[in-house]
N, CA, C and O of each residue as an XYZ file, in Angstrom:
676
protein
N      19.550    -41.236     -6.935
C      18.164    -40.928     -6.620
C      17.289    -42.034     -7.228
O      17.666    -42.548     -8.281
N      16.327    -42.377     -6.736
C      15.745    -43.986     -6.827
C      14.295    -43.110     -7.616
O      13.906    -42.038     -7.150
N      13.691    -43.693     -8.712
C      12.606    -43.329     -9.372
C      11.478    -43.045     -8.454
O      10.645    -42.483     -9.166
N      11.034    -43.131     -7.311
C      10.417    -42.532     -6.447
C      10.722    -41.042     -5.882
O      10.137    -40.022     -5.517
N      11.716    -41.458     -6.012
C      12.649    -40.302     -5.347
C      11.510    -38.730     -6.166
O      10.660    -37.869     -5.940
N      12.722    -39.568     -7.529
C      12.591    -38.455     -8.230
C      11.229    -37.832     -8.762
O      11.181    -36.633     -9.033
N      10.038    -38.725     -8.919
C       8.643    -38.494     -9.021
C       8.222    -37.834     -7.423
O       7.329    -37.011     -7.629
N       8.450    -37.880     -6.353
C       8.340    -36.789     -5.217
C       9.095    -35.395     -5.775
O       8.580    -34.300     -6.005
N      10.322    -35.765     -5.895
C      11.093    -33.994     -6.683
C      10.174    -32.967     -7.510
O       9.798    -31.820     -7.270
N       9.982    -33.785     -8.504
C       9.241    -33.655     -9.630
C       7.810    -32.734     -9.297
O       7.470    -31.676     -9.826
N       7.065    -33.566     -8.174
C       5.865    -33.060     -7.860
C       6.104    -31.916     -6.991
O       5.119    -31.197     -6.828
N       7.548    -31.454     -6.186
C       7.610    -30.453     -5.333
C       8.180    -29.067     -6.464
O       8.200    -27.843     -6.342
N       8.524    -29.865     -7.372
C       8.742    -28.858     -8.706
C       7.290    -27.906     -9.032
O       7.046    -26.717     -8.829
N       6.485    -29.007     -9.619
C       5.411    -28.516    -10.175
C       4.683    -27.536     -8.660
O       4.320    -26.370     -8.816
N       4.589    -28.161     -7.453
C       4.003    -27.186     -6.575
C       4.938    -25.889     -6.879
O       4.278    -24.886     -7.150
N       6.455    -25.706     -6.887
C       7.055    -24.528     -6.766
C       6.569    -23.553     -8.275
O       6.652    -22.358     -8.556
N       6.149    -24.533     -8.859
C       6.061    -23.757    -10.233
C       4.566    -22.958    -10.301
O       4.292    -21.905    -10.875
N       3.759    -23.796     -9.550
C       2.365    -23.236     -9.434
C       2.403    -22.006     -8.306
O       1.799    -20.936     -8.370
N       3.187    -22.425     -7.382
C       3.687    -21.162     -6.922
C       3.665    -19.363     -7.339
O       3.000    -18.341     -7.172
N       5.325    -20.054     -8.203
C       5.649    -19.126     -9.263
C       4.091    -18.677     -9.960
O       3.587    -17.621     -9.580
N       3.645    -19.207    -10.596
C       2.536    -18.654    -11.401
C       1.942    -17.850    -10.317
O       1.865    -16.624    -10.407
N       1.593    -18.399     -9.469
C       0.348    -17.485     -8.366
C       1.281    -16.192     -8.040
O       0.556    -15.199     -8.104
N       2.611    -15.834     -7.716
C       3.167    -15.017     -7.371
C       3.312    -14.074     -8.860
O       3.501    -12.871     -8.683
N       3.247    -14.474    -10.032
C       3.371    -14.012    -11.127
C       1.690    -12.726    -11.009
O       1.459    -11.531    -11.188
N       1.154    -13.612    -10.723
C      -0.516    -12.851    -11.185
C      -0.479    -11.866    -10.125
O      -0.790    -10.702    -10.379
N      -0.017    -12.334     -8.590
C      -0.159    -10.906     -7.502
C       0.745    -10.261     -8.194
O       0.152     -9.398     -8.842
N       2.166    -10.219     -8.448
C       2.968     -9.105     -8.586
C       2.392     -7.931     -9.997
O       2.558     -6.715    -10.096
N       1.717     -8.871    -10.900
C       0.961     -7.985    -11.824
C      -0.507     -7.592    -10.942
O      -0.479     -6.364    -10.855
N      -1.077     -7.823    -10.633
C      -2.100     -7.169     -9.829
C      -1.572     -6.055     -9.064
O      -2.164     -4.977     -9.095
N      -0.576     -6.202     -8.420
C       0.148     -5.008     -7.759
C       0.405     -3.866     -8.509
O       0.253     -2.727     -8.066
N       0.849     -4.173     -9.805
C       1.851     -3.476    -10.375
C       0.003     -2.545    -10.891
O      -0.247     -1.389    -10.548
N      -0.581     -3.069    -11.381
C      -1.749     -2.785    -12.270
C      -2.816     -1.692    -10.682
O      -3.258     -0.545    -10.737
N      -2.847     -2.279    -10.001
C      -3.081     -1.464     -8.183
C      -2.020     -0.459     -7.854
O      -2.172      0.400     -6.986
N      -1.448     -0.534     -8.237
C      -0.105      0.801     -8.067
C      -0.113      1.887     -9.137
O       0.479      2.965     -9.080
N      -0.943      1.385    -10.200
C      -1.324      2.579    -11.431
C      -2.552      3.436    -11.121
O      -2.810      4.639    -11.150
N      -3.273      2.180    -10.777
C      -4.601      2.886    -10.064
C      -4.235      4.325     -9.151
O      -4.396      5.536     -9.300
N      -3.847      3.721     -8.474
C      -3.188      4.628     -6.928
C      -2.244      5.946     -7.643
O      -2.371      6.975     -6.980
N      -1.630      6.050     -8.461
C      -0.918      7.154     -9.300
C      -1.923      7.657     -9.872
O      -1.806      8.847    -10.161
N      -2.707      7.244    -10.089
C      -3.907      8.097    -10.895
C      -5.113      8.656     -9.852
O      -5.718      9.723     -9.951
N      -5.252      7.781     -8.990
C      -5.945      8.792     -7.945
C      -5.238      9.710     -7.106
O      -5.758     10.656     -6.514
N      -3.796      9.328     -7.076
C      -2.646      9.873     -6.265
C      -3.268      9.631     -4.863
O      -3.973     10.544     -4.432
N      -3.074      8.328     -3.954
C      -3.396      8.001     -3.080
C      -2.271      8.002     -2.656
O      -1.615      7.331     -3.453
N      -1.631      8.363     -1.856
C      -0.332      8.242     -1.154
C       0.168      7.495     -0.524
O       1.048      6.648     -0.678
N      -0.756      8.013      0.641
C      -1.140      6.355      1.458
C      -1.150      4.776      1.233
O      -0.527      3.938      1.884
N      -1.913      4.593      0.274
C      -2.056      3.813     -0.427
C      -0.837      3.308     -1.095
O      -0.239      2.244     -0.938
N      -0.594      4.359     -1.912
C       1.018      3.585     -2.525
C       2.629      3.699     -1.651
O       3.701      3.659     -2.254
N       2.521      3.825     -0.349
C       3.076      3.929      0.390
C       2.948      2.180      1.106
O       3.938      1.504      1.384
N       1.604      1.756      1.278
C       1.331      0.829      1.941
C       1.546     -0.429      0.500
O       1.686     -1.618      0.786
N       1.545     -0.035     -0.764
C       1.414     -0.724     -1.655
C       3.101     -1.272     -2.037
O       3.288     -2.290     -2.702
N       3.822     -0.733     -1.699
C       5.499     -0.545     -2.048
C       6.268     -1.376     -1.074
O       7.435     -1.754     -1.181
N       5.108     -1.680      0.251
C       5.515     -2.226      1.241
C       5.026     -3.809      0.627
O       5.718     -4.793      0.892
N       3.754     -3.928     -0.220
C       3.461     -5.507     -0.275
C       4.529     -5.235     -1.644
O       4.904     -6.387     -1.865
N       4.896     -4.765     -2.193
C       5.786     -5.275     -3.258
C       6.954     -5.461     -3.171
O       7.678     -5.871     -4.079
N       7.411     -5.070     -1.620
C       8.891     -5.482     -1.306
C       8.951     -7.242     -0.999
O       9.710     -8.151     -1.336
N       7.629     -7.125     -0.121
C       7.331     -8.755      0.322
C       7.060     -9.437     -0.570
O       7.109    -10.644     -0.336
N       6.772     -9.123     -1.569
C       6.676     -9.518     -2.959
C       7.730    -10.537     -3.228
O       7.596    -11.743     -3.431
N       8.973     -9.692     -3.184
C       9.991     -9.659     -3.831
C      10.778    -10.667     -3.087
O      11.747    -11.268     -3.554
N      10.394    -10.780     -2.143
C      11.159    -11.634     -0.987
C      10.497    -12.982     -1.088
O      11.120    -13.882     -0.524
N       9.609    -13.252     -1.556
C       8.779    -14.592     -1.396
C       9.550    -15.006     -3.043
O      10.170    -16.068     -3.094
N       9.485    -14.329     -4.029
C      10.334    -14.564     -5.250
C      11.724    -14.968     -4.932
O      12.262    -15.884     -5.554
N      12.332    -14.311     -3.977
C      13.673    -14.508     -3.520
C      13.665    -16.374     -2.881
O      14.306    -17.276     -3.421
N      12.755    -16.541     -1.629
C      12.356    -17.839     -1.800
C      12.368    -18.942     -3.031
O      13.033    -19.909     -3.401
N      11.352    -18.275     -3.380
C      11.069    -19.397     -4.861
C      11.896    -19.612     -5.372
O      12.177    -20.801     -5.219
N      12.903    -18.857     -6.290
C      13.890    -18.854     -6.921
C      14.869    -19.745     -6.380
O      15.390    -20.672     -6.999
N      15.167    -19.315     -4.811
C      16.234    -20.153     -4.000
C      15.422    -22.185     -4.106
O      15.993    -23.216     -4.460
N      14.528    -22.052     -3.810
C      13.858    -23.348     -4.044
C      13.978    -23.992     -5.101
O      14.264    -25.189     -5.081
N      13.758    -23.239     -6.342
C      13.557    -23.931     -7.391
C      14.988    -24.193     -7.693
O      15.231    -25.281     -8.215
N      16.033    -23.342     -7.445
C      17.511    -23.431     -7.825
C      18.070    -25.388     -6.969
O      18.742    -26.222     -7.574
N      17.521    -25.554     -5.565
C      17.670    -26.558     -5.128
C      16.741    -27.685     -5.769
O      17.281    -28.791     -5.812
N      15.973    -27.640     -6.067
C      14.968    -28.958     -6.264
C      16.114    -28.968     -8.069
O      16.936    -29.883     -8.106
N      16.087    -28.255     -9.016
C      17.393    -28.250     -9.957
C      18.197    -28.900     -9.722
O      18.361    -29.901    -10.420
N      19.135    -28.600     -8.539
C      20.230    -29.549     -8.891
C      19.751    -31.022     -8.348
O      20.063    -32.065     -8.923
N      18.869    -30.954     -7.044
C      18.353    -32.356     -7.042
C      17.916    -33.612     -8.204
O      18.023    -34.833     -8.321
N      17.291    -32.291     -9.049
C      16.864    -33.165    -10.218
C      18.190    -33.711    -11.358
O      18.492    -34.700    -12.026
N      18.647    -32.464    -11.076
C      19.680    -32.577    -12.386
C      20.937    -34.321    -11.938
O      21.340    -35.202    -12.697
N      21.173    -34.104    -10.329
C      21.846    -35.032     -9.611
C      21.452    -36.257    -10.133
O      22.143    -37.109    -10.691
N      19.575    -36.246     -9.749
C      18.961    -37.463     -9.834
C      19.455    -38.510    -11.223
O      19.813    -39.681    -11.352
N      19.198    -37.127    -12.276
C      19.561    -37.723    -13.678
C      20.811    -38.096    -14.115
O      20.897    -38.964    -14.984
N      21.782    -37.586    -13.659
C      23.386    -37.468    -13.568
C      23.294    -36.601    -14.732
O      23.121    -36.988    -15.888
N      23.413    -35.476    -14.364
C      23.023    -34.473    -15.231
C      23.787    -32.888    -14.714
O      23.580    -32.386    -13.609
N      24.663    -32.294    -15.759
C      25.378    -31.361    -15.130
C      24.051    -30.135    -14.710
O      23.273    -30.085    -15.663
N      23.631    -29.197    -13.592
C      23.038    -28.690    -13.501
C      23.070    -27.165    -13.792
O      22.619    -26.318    -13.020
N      23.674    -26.899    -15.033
C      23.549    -25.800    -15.564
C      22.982    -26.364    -17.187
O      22.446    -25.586    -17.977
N      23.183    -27.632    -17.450
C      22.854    -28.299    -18.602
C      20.960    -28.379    -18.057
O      20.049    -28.405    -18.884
N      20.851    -28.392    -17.308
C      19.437    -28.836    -16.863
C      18.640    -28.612    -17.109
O      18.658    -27.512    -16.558
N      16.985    -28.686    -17.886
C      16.435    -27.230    -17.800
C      15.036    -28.151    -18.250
O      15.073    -29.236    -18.830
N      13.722    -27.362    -17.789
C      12.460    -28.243    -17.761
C      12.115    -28.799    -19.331
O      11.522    -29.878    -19.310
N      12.319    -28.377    -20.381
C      12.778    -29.017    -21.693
C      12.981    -30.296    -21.636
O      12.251    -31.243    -21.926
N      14.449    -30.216    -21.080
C      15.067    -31.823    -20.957
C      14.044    -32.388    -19.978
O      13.488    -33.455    -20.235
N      13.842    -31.869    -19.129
C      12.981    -32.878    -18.112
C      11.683    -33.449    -18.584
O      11.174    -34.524    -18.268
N      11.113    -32.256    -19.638
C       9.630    -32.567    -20.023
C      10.153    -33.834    -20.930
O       9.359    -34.769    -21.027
N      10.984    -33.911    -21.372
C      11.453    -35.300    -22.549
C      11.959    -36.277    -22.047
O      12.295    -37.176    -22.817
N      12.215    -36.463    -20.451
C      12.587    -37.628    -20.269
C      11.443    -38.210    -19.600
O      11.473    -39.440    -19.549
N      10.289    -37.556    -18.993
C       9.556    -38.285    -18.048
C       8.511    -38.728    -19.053
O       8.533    -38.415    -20.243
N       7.445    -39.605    -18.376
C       6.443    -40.896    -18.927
C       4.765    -40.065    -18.646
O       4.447    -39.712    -17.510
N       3.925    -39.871    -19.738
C       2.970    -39.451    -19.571
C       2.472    -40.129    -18.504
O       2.627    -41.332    -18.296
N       1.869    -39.352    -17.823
C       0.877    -37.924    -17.981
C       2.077    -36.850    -17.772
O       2.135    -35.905    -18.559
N       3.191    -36.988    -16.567
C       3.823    -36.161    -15.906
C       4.490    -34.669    -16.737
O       4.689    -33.502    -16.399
N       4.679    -35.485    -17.978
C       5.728    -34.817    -18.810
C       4.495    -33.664    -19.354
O       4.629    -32.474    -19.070
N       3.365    -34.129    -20.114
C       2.429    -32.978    -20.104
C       1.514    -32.247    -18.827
O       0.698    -31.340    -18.989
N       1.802    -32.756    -17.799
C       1.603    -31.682    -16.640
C       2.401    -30.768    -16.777
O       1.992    -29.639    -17.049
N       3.988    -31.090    -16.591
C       4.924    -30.330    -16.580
C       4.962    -28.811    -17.649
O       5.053    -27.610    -17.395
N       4.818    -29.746    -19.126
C       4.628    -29.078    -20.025
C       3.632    -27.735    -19.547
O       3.892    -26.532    -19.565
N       2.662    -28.304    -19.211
C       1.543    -27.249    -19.215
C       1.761    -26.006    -17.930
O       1.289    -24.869    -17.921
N       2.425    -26.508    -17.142
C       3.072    -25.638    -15.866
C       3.933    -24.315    -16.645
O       3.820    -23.096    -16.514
N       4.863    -25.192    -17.530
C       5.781    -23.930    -18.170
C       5.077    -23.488    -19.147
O       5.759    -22.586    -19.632
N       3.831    -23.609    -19.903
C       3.271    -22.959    -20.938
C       2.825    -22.160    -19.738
O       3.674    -21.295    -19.523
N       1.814    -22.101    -18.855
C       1.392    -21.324    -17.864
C       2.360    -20.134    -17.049
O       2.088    -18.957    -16.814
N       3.264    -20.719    -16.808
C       4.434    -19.711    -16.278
C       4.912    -18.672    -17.407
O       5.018    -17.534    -16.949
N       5.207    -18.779    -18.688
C       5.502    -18.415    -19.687
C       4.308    -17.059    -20.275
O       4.581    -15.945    -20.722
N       3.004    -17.693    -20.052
C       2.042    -16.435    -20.496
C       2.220    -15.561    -18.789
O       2.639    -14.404    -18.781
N       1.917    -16.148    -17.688
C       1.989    -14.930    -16.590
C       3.366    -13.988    -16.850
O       3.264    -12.771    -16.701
N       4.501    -14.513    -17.195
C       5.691    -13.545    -17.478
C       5.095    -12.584    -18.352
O       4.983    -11.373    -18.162
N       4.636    -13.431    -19.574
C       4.337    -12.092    -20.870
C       3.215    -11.112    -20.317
O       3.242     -9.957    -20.740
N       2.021    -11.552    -19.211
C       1.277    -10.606    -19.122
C       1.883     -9.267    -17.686
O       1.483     -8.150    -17.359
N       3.129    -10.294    -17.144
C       3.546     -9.009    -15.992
C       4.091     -8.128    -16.747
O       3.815     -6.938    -16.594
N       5.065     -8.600    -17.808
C       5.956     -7.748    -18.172
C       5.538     -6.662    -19.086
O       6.203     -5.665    -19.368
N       4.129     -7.030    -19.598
C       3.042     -6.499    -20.350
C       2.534     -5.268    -19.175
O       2.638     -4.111    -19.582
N       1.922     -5.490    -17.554
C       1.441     -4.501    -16.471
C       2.854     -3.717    -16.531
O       2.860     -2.729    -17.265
N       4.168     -4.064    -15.787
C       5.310     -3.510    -15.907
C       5.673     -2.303    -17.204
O       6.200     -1.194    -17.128
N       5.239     -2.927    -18.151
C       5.614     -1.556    -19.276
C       4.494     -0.235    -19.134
O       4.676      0.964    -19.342
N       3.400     -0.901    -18.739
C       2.030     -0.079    -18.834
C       2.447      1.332    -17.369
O       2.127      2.517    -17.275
N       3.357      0.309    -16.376
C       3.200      1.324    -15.300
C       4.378      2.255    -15.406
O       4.317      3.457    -15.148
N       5.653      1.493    -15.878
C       6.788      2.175    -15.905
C       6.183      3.661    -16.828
O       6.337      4.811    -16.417
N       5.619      3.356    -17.881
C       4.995      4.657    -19.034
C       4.363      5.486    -18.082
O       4.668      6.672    -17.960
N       3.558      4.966    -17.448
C       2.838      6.000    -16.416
C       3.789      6.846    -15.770
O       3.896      8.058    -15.962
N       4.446      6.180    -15.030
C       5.537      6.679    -13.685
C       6.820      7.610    -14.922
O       7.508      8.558    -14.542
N       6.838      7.362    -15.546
C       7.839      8.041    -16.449
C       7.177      9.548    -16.824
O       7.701     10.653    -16.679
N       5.590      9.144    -17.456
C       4.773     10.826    -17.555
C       4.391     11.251    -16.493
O       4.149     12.449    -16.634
N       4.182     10.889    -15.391
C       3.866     11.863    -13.911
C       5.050     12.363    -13.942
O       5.069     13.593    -13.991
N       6.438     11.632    -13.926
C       7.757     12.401    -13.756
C       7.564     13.262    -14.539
O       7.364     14.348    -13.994
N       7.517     13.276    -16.050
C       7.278     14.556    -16.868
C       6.676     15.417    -16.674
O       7.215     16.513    -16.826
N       5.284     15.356    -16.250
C       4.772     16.278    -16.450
C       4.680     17.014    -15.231
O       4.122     18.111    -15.224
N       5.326     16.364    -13.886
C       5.451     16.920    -12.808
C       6.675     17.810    -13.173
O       6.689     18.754    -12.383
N       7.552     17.874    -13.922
C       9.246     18.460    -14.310
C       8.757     19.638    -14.589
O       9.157     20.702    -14.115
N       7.468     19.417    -15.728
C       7.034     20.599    -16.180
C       6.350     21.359    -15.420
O       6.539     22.543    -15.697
N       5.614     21.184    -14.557
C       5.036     22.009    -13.632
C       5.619     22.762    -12.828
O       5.262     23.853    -12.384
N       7.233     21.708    -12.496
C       8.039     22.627    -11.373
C       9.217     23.934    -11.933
O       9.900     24.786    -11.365
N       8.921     23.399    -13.710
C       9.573     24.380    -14.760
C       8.886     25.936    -14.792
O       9.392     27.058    -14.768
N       7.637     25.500    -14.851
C       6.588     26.965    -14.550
C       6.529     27.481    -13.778
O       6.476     28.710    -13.806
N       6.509     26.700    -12.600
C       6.402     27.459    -11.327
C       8.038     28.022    -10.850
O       8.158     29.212    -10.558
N       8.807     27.440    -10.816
C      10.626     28.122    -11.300
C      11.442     27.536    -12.160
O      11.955     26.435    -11.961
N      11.629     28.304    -13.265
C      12.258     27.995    -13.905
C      13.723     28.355    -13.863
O      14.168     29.451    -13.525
N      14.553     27.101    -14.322
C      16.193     26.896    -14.020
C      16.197     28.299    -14.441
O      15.246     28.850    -14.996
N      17.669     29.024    -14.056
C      17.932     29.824    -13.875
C      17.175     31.535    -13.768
O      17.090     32.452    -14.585
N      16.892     31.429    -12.880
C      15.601     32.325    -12.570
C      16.331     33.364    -11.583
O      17.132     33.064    -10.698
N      15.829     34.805    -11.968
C      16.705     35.964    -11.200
C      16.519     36.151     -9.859
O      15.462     35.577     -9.598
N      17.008     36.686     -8.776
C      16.224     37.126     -7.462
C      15.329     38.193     -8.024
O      15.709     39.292     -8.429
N      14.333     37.830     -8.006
C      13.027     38.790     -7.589
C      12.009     39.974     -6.632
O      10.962     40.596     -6.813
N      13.217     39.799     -5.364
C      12.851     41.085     -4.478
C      14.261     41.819     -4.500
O      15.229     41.186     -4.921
N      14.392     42.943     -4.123
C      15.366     43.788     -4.222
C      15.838     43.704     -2.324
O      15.289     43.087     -1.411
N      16.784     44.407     -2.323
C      17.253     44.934     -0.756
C      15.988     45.127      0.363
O      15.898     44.523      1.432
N      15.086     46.080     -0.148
C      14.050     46.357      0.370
C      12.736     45.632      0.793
O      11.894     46.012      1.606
N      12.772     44.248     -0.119
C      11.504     42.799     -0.109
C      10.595     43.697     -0.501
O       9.584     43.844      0.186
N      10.813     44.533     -1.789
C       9.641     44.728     -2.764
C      10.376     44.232     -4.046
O      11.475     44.525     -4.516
N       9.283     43.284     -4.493
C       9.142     42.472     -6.001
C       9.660     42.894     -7.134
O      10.473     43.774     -6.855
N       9.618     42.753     -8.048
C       9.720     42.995     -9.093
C       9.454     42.070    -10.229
O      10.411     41.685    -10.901
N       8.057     41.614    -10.552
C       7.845     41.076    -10.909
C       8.268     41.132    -12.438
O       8.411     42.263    -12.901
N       8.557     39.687    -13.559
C       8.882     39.922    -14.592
C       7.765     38.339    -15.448
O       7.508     37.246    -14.944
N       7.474     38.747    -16.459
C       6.603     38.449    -17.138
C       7.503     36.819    -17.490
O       7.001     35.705    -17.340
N       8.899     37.107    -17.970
C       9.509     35.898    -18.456
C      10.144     34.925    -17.418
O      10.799     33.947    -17.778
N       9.922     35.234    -16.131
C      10.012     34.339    -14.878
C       8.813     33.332    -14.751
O       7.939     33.204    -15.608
N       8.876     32.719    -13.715
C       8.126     31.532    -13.441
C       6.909     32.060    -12.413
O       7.166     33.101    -11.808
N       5.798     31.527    -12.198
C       4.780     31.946    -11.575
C       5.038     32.217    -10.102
O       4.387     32.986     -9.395
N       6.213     31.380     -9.693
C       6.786     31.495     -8.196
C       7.756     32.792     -8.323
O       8.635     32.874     -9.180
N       7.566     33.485     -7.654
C       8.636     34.245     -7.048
C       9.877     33.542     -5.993
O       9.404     32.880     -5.069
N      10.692     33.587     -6.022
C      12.064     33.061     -5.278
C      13.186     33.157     -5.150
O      13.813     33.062     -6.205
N      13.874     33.347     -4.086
C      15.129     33.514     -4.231
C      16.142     32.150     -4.386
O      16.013     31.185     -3.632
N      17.084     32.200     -5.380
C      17.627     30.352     -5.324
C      19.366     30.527     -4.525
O      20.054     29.527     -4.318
């Protein structure tokens, strides 16, 4: 790979990486729009919202596949095994300015991770207490092992230590 070469690589790097960042901030916007929507319980909404986070996931699937190729390109370029590879080494071999562009790409990529994974804990907690406290609601209304409550006849018999539902299971 001829030093041109590799300063084109380089720059299709940093686009994939700015990428990455921009896909970093929607997938936390999503995630942080999908809490919203649990809390208003929009259905709709998070029905239509599950659908941009699959496409989400697929444009990541892209990136990833991209960045995995422009890698070994680079790693090739350098004669460089490409599991040895990694933007570290790269930020130390190239000639300012490039090397602190670079730099600053992975400081940037590095805080969007900490702040998704930061939305991600916030929503998983959510989605974990709706599960709860939905468990509990469906505990009151029947609770596990709960008697038949009408007799032969479909008159009741209501009992104080049953669940607010009457039912047969």
């Amino acid at each position: 790979m001829t030093p041109f070469e590799i300063e084109s690589t380089v720059d299709d790097l940093m686009a994939v990486l700015d990428d990455q960042a921009g896909l970093l901030d929607a997938k936390r916007a999503q995630l942080a729009s999908l809490s919203e929507m649990l809390l208003r319980d929009d259905n709709e909404a998070i029905e239509a919202m599950l659908i941009e986070i699959e496409r989400a996931e697929e444009t990541q699937t892209l990136l990833a596949r991209t960045l995995q190729a422009l890698r070994r390109a680079l790693a090739g370029g350098f004669g460089r095994d490409p599991s040895r590879f990694t933007l570290s080494w790269l930020i130390g071999r190239l000639s300012e300015p490039r090397s602190t562009e670079l730099a600053a790409r992975r400081s940037r990529i590095s805080e969007k991770v900490r702040e998704f994974r930061r939305q991600h804990l916030q929503t998983t907690v959510l989605l974990t207490e709706c599960s709860r406290i939905t468990g509990m609601m469906l505990d009151q209304l029947s609770p596990a092992g709960s008697v038949v409550t009408y007799d032969a006849e479909g008159s009741d018999r209501w009992r104080a230590d049953a669940g607010i539902l009457d039912m047969e299971r």
